[in-house]
C-alpha positions, 0 to 999 in steps of 0.5 A: 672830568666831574659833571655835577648832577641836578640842580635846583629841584622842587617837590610838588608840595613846593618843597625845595632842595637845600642850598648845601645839596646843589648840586646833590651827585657828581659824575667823575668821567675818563678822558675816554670811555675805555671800560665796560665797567660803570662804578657807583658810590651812593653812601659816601656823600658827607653834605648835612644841610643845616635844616637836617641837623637842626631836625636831629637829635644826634650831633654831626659825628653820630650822624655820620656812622651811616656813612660809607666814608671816603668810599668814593676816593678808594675807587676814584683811581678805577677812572683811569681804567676809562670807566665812570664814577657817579657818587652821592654828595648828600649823606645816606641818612638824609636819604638812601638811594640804595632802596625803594623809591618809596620804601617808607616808615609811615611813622616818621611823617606828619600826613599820610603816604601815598598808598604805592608806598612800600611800608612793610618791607623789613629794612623799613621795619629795622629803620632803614628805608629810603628815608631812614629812621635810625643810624649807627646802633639804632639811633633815632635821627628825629626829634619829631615827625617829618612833613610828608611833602618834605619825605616825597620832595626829598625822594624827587630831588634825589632818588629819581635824578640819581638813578636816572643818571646811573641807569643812563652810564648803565646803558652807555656802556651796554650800547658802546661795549656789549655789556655792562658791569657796575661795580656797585662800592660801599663799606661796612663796619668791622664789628660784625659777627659771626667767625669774625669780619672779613675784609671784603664782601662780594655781593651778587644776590647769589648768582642772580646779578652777575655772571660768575666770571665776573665775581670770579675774576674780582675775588681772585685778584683780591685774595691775591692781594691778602684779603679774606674776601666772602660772597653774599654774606652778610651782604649779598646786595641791596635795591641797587645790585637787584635793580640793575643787574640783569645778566641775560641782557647783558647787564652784570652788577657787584656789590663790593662792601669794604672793611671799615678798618682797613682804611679808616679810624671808625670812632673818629671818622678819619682816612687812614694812610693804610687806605692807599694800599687797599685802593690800589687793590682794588684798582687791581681787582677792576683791571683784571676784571676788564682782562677777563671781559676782554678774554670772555668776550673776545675782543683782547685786553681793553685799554686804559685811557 
C-alpha cells in the first residue's frame, strides 16, 4: 500500500510547493513488515512543475538525463520481501536529496545564502549540489539566477520531509528487528571510463557504512546472476549512504548504482523488456541478504509476506 508524502508545504519566504509536486514522495508499504531491510530511491521522481520548465533553458528530455529512470520499478518487487520502499516524485534536478541540506552554489540565487550554507563542497563546485546548477554533460539548467527564498522553500518542502520519513523506516525496522539495512537504489550511466562500465556498484564508503556480510552477501548473489559487479568505484556513496549508515549502532547502508543499459534505452528515456531480468536479480540479491541477517544474527530464515 503506497502512503503519499507531505502535502502543501511553505517556505517561510511564502514560497509554496508547485501543484504537480503534491504529494512530492510515496512510500510503498508490505502488507506486513517482514525484513530488516528499508529501500529508497531519491533520483527516479519524473514530475517537472511547469514554473521549473519555463526557468530552464533545456527542454524535458535534456533535463531528464539526471534522472535515475524507472529505478524505483526495478526494486518495487523487493516489497514483497515485506521491507518498505520510499521514492521521490520530484526530479534530481529540481532538488537532490542525496546531498546536504544546504550544500548550496551561491551563484545561482538572486540574495545571499544563509552563512550555514556548505558552499564549498566539490559537488557544488562541479554543479551538482542540492540544488543543482548542471545536468547530463555540464548542461546549465538556468536561464538566470534562482530567488533565494525559492532555493531555501525548495529545501523545506522536500529535503526535510524527505529524509524525516527515511530516518523514521530507518528507526522502525532497527526497533522491530535489531538492525537495519537500507538499501539505498540508484543508476548510473554506461559511458563511463575507466576499463570499461561495469554493470553494478556497491557502495559502502569502503567499509564505513555497512558491515562486510551484508556487501558480501549482495555482490555474491549478483555475481551469481552474471553481472560484473565493482565496490566503491566510481561510486562508493553520497550524503544519503554517509548519513545513515552507522554500523555500530546497528544501522547498515549500500549504495547500489545500476547500469544504465541493462534496462533502459538512454538517448530516448525508455524501459526496456531486458529490465525484467535485472529486477528479478536483484530481488534475488535482497532475498539472500535477508538469509544472511537470518543466519548472522540468528533468528532463522526471515519470511516474506
Amino acid at each position: 500500500m503506497a502512503e503519499a508524502g507531505e502535502r502543501g508545504a511553505m517556505s517561510e519566504a511564502g514560497w509554496s510547493l508547485d501543484a504537480e509536486l503534491q504529494p512530492p514522495f510515496d512510500i510503498v508499504e508490505p502488507h506486513a513488515l517482514g525484513a530488516p531491510l528499508v529501500f529508497d530511491s531519491p533520483h527516479s521522481g519524473s514530475l517537472y512543475p511547469q514554473r521549473f520548465l519555463a526557468a530552464s533553458r533545456l527542454d524535458a528530455l535534456m533535463l531528464r538525463r539526471s534522472e535515475d529512470a524507472f529505478v524505483d520499478e526495478l526494486f518495487l518487487p523487493c516489497v514483497a520481501l515485506g521491507a518498505p520502499l520510499l521514492r521521490a516524485r520530484f526530479p534530481r534536478a529540481f532538488l537532490d536529496v542525496n546531498r546536504e541540506p544546504y550544500e548550496l552554489d551561491p551563484s545561482m540565487f538572486d540574495g545571499p545564502l544563509p552563512d550555514f550554507a556548505n558552499t564549498r563542497s566539490l559537488r557544488v563546485a562541479a554543479g551538482l549540489g542540492a540544488i543543482p546548477r548542471v545536468v547530463g554533460d555540464a548542461q546549465a539548467i538556468y536561464k538566470g539566477r534562482i530567488p533565494v527564498g525559492e532555493g531555501l522553500g525548495r529545501i523545506a518542502a522536500l529535503h526535510r520531509p524527505y529524509h524525516e520519513r527515511l530516518a523514521g523506516l530507518i528507526e522502525r525496522a532497527r526497533a522491530r528487528f535489531g538492525m537495519a539495512v537500507l538499501i539505498d537504489c540508484h543508476s548510473m550511466p554506461s559511458t563511463l571510463a575507466d576499463g570499461g562500465p561495469p554493470d553494478i556498484v556497491l557502495g559502502d564508503r569502503f567499509g564505513a557504512s555497512a558491515a562486510p556480510w551484508i556487501v558480501e552477501a549482495i555482490e555474491a548473489t549478483l555475481i551469481a546472476k552474471g553481472y560484473r559487479v565493482r565496490r566503491n568505484k566510481p561510486y562508493a556513496g553520497g550524503y544519503i549512504t554517509e548519513c545513515y549508515g552507522a554500523p555500530a549502532s546497528g544501522r547498515h547502508a549500500v549504495q547500489i548504482e545500476v547500469n544504465r543499459a541493462l534496462y533502459m534505452d538512454e538517448r530516448r528515456i525508455v524501459k526496456l523488456g531486458k529490465a525484467q531480468t535485472l529486477s528479478g536479480a536483484l530481488f534475488a540479491a535482497a532475498e539472500a541478504l535477508m538469509a544472511r541477517i537470518a543466519d548472522q544474527t540468528g533468528g532463522g530464515r526471515l519470511a516474506a509476506e
